[in-house]
C-alpha positions in Angstrom: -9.3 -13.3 139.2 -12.3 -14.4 137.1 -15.9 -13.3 137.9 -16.3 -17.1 138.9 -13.9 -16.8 141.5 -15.5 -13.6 142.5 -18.9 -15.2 143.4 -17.7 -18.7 144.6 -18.7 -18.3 148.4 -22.6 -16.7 147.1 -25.4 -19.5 146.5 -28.9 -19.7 146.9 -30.7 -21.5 149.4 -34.4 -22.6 148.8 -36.8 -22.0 152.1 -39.0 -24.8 153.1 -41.9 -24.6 154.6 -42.1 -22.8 157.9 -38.8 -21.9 157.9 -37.8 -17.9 158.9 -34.9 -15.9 158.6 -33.4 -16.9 161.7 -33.9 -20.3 160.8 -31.7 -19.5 157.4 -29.2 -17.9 159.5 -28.7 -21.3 161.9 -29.1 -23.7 158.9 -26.5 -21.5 157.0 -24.4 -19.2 158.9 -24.8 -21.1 162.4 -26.2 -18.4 164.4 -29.4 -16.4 164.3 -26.9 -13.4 165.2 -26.6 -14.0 161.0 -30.2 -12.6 160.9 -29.3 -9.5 159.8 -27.1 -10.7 157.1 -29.5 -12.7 155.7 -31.9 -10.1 155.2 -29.2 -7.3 154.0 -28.7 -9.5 151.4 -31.7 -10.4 150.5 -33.6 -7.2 150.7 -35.5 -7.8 153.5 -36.6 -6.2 156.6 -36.1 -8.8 159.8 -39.4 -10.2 160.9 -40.7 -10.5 157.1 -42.2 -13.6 156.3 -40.9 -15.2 154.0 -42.7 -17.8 151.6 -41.6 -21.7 150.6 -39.8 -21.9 148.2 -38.1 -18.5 148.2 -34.6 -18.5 146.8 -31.9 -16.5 149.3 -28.7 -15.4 148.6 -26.1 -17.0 151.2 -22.3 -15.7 151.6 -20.3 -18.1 152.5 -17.6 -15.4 154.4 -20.2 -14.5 157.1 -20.1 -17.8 158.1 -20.8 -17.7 161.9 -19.9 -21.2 163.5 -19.3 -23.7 161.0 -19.4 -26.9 163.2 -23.2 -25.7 163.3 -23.7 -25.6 159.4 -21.6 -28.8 159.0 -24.3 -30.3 161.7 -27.1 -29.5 160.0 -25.6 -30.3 156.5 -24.5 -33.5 157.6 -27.8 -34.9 159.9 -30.0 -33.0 157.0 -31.7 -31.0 159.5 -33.2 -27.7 158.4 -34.5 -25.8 161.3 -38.8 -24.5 161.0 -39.8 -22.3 164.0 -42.4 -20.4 162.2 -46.2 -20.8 163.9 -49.2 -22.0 161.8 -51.6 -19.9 163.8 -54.0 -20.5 160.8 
């Protein structure tokens, strides 16, 4: 197996504005329970902000519900929950 093979279900996903981890883990994975994984992956703790335009690493295999992520992919929705309390 080649090391393409190896790292064909890893990509990077580019956050938009407003957008927080859980929002990443519906928009990707399908459920915020993917929360976690996102921020394992990442490095993160869960609850850091995290800024536009802030490249994640998404696994494909810990794909929670993917009639969600096919949704979203589909109707180009990409979920921001994060309060401007500026």
């Amino acid at each position: 197996m080649s090391d393409n093979n190896l790292n064909s279900n890893i990509y990077t996903v580019t956050v938009e504005p407003g957008q927080t981890t859980e929002d990443i883990a519906l928009q990707e994975y399908g459920h915020v329970d993917a929360t976690y994984s996102v921020c394992k992956d990442n490095g993160l703790d869960i609850g850091t902000e995290i800024n536009p335009g802030t490249d994640l690493l998404i696994n494909r295999e810990n794909v929670i519900n993917e009639d969600v992520v096919n949704f979203y992919k589909k109707e180009k929705i990409k979920p921001a929950t994060q309060l401007n309390l500026d």
